[in-house]
MDTraj code that builds the backbone (N, CA, C; nanometers):
import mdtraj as md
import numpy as np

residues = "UNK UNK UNK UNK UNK UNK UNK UNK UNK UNK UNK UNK UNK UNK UNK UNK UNK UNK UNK UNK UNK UNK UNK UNK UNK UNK UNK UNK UNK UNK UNK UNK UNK UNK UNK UNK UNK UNK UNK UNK UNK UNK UNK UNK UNK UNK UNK UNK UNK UNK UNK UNK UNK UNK UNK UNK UNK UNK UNK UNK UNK UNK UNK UNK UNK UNK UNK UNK UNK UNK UNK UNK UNK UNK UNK UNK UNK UNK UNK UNK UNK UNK UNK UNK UNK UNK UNK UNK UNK UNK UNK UNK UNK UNK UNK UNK UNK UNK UNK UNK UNK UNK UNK UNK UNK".split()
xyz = np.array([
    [10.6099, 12.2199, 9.2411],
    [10.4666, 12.2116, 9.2154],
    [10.4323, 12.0830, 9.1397],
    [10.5051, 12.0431, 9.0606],
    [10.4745, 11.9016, 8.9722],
    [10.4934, 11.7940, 9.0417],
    [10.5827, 11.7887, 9.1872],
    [10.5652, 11.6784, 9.2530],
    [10.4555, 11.6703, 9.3458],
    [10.3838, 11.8261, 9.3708],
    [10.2639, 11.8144, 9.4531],
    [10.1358, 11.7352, 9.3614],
    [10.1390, 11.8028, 9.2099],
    [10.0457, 11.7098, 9.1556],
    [10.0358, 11.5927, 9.1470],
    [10.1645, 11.5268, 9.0938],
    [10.1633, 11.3733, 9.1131],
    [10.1720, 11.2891, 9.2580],
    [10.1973, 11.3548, 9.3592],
    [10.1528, 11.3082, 9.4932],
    [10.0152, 11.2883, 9.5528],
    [9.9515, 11.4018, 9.4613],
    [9.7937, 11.4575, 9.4735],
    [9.7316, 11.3357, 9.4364],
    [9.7662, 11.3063, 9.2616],
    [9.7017, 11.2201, 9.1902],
    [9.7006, 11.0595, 9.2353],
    [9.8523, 11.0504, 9.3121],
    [9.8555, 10.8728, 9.3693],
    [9.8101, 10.8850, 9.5139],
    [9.7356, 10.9879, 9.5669],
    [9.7028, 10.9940, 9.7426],
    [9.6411, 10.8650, 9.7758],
    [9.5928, 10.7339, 9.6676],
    [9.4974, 10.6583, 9.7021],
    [9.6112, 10.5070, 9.6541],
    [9.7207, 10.5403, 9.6238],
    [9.8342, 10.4353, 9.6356],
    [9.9111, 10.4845, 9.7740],
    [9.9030, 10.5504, 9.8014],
    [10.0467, 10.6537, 9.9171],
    [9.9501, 10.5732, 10.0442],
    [9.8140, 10.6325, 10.0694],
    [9.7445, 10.6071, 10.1350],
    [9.7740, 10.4078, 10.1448],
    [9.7442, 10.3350, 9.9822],
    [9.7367, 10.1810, 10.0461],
    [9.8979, 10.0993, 10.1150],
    [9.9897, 10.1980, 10.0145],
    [10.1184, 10.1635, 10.0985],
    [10.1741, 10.2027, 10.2349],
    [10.0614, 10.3371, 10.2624],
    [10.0823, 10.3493, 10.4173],
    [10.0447, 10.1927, 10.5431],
    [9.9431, 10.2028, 10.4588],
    [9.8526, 10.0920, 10.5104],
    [9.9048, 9.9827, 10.5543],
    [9.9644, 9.9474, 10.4286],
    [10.0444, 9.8310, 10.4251],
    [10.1491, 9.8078, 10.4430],
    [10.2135, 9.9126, 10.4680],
    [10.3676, 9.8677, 10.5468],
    [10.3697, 9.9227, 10.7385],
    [10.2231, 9.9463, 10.7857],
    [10.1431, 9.9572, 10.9097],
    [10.1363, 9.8409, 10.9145],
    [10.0492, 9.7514, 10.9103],
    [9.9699, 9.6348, 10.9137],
    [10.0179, 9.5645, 10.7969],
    [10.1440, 9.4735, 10.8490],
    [10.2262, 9.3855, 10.7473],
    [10.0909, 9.2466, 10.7181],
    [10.1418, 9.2160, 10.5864],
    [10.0767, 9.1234, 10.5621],
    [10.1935, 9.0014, 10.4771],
    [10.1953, 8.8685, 10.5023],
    [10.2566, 8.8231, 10.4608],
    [10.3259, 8.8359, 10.2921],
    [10.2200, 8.7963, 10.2206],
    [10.2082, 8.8041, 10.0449],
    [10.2491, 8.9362, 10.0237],
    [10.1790, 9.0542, 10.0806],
    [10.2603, 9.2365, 10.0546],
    [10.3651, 9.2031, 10.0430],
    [10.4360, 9.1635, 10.1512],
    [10.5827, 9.1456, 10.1683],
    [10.6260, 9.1187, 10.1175],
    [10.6191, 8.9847, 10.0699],
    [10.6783, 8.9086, 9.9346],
    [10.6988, 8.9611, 9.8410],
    [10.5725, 9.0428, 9.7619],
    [10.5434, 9.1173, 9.6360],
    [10.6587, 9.2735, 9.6919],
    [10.6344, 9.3024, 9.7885],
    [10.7460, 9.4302, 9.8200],
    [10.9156, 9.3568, 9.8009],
    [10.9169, 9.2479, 9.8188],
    [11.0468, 9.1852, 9.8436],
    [11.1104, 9.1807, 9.6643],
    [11.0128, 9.1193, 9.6047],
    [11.0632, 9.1363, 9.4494],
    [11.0346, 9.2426, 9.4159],
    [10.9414, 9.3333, 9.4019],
    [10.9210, 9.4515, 9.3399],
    [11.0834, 9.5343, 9.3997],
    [11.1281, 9.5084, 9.4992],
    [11.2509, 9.6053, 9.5522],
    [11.3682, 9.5157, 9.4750],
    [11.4078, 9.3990, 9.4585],
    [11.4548, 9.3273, 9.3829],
    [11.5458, 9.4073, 9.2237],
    [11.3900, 9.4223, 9.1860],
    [11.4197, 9.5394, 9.0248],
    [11.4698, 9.6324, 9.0503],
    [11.3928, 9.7106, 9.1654],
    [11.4234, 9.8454, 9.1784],
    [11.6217, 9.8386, 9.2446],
    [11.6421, 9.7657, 9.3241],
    [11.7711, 9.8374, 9.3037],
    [11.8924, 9.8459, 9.2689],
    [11.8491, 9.7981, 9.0921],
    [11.9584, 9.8264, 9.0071],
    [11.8932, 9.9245, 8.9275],
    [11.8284, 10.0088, 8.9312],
    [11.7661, 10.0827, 8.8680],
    [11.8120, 10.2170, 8.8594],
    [11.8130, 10.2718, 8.7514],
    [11.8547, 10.4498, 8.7594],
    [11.7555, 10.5429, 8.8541],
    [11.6427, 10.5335, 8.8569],
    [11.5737, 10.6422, 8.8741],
    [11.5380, 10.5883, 9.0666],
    [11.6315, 10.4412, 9.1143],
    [11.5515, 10.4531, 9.2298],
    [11.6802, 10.4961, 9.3245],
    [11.6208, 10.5408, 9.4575],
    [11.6965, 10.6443, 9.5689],
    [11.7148, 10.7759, 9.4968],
    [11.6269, 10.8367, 9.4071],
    [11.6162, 10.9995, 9.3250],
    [11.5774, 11.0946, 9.4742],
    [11.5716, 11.1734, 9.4286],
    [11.4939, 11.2751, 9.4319],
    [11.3177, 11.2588, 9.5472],
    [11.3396, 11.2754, 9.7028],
    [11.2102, 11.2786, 9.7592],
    [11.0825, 11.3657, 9.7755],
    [10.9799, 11.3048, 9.6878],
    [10.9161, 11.4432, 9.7321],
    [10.8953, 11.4883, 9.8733],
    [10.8648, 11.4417, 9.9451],
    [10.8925, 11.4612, 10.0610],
    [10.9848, 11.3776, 10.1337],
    [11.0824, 11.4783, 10.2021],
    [11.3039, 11.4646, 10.2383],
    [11.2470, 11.3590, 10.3391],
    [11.3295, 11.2855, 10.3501],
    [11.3516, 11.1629, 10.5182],
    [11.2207, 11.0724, 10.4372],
    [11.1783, 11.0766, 10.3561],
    [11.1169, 10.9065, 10.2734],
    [11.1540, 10.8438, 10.2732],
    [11.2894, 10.8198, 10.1895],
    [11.3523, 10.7503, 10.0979],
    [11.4306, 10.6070, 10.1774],
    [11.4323, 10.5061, 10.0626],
    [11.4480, 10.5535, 9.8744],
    [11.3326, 10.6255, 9.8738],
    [11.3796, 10.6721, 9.7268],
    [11.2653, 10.7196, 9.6566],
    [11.3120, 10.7102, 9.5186],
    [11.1426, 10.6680, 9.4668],
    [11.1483, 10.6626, 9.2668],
    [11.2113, 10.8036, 9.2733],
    [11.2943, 10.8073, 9.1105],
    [11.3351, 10.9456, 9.1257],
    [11.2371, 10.9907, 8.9597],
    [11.1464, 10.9075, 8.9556],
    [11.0825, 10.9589, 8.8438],
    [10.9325, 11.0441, 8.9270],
    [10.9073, 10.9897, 9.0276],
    [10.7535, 11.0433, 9.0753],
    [10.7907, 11.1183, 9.2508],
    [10.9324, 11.0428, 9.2865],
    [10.9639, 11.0809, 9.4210],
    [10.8980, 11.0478, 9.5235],
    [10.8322, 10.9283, 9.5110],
    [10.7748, 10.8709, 9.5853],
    [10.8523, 10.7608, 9.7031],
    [10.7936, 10.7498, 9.8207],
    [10.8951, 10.6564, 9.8843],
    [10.8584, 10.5348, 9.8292],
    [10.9607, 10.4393, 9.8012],
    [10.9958, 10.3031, 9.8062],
    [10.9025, 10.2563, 9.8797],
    [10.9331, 10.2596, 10.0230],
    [10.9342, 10.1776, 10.1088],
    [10.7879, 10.1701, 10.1274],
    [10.6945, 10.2600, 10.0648],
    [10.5137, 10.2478, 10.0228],
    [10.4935, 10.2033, 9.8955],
    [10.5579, 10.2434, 9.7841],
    [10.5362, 10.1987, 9.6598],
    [10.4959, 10.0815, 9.6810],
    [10.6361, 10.0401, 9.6839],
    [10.6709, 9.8709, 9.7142],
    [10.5441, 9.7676, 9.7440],
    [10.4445, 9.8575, 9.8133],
    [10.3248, 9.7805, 9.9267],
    [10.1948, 9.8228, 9.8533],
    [10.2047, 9.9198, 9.7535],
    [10.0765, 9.9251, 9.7000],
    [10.0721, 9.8616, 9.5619],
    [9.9728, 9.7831, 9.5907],
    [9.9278, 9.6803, 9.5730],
    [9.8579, 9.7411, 9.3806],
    [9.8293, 9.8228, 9.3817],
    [9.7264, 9.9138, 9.2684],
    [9.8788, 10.0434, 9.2015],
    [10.0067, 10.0280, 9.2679],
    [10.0927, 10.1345, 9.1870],
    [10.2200, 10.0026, 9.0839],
    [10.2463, 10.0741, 9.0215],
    [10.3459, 9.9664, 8.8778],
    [10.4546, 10.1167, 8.8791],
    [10.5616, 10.0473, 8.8214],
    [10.6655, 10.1043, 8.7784],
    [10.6836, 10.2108, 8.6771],
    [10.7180, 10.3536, 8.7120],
    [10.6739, 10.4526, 8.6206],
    [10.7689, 10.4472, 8.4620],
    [10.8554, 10.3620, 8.4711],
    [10.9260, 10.3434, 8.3442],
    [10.8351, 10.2848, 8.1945],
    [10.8664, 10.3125, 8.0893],
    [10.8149, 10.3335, 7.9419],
    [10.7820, 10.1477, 7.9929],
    [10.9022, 10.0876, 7.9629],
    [10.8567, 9.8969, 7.9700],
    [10.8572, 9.8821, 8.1712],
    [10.7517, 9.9183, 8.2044],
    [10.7709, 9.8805, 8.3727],
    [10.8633, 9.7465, 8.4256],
    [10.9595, 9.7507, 8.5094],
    [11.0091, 9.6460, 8.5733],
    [10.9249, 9.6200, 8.6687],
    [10.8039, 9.6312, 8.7455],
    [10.6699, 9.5238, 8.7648],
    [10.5526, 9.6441, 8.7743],
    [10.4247, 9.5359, 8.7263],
    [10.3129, 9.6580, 8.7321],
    [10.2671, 9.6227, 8.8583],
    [10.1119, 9.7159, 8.8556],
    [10.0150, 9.6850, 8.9277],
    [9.9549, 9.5726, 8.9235],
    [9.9116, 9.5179, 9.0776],
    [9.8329, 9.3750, 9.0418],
    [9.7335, 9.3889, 9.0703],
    [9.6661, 9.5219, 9.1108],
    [9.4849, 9.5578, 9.1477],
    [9.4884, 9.6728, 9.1053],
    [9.3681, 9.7271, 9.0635],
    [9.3527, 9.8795, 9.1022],
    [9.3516, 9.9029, 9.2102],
    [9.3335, 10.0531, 9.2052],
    [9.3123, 10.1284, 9.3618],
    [9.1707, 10.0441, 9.4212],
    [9.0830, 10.0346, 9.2829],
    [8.9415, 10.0505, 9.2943],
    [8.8969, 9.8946, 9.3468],
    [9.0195, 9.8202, 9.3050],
    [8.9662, 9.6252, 9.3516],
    [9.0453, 9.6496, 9.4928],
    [9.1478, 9.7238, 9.5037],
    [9.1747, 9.6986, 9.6387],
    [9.1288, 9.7130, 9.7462],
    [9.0698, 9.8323, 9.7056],
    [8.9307, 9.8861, 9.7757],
    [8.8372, 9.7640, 9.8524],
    [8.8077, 9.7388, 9.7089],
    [8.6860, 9.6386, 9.7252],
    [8.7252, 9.5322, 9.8137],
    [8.8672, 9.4505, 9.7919],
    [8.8997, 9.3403, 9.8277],
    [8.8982, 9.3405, 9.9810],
    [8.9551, 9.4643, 9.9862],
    [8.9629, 9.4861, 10.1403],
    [8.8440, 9.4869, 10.2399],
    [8.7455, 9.5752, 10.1542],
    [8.5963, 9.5928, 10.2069],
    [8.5330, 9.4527, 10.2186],
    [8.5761, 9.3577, 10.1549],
    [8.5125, 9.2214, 10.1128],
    [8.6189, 9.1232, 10.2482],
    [8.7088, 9.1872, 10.2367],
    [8.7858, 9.0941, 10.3796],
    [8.7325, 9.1523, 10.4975],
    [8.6958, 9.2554, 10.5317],
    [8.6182, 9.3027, 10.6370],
    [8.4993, 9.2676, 10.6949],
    [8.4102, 9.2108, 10.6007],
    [8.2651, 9.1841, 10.5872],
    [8.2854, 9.0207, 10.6470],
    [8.3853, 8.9449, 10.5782],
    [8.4065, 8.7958, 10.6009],
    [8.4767, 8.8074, 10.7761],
    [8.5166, 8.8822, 10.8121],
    [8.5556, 8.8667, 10.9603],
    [8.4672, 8.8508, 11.0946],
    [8.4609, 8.7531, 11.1202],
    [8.3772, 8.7266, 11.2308],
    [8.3800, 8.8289, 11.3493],
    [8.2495, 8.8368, 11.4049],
    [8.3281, 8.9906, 11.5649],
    [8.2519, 8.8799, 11.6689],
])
top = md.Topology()
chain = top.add_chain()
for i, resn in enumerate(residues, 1):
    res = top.add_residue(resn, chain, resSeq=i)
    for name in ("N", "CA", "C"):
        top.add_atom(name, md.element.get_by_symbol(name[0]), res)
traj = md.Trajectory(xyz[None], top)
């Protein structure tokens, strides 16, 4: 039940790393390329999935890697994070909505 809540609570990181490891983007990549860097010398990463056939997975939240990594608005659940967030959910939002608007049809 405690991994349904905290799955509940990041549905809007899960959701941007779906996104983003769908529809690669160069710079994601990069930022997924070091953010995985830290992670795998790390204790808590390849833990525990909240949901089985993810993984890796943080073994602090059980989240897959392979989305973390890409959202853009999730940071490292450790006390001193080995990397944070570089947007919120709420600028990514925006940023995105704002790259949409600039696209010519």
């Amino acid at each position: 039940m405690k991994s349904v809540i905290k799955i509940w609570k990041a549905k809007g990181q899960i959701l941007e790393g779906i996104k983003n490891n769908i529809f690669k983007v160069d710079h994601i990549e990069e930022i997924a390329a070091e953010r995985k860097k830290f992670c795998e010398g790390c204790i808590l990463f390849d833990g525990k999935c909240a949901v089985p056939g993810t993984g890796p997975c943080c073994g602090d939240c059980g989240c897959s890697m392979k989305l973390k990594w890409r959202s853009l608005s999730a940071s490292c659940p450790l006390e001193e994070p080995r990397w944070k967030a570089i947007l919120t959910f709420e600028e990514e939002y925006m940023l995105q909505q704002k790259l949409r608007e600039d696209v010519p049809e």
